[in-house]
N, C-alpha and C positions, 0 to 999 in steps of 0.2 A: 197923399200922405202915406197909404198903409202899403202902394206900391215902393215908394224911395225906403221906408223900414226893412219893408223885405227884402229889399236889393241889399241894405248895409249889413243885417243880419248874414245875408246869402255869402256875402265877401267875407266877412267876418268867422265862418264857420268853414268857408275854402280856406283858410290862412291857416286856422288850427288845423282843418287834418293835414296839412301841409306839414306843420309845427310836429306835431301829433308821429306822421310818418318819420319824419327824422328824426325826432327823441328816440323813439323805436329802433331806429336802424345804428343810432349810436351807441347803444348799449352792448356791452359785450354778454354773451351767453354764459347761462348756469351752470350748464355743462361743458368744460372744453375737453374732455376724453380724456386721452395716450397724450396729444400734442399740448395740451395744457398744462398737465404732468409734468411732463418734458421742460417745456420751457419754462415752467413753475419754479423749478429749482433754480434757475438761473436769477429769480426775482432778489433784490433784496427786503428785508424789511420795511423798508419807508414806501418803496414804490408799490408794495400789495395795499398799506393802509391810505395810500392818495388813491389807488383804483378802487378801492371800497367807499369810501365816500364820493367820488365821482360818478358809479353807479348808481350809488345810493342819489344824488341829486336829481339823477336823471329817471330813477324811477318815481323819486317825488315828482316829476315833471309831468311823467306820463299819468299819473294820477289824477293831476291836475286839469291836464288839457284834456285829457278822456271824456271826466266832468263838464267841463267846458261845453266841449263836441256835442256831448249829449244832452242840455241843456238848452245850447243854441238849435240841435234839431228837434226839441219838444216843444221852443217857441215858434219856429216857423211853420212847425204842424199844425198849430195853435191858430195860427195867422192863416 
């Protein structure tokens, strides 16, 4: 029984940093420099405020599944 728990926990915490790594890798950076700038100007209105909430989602994400991560490995330590 405490081996199959550990196995689904094990799976379950490979999926998130999985999750975890690509929330991460989808987010665009705080800083974009000169080139940010640049192409900054060319944004219009609507498309800065749909990229600030889709950020914004995506760091609720990472928030979340961080949590997660962390959780799942203080129970398998536990275990």
């Amino acid at each position: 029984m405490n081996n199959t728990l550990t196995l689904i926990i094990t799976i379950i915490q490979l999926l998130s940093c999985l999750f975890l790594t690509l929330v991460v890798l989808f987010q665009s950076g705080k800083r974009s420099g000169l080139s940010g700038a640049i192409a900054g100007a060319a944004d219009s209105f609507l498309t800065k405020n749909k990229a600030k909430t889709v950020d914004a989602k995506l760091a609720k994400a990472t928030k979340w599944v961080a949590g997660l991560f962390v959780v799942l490995t203080l129970v398998l330590n536990i275990l």
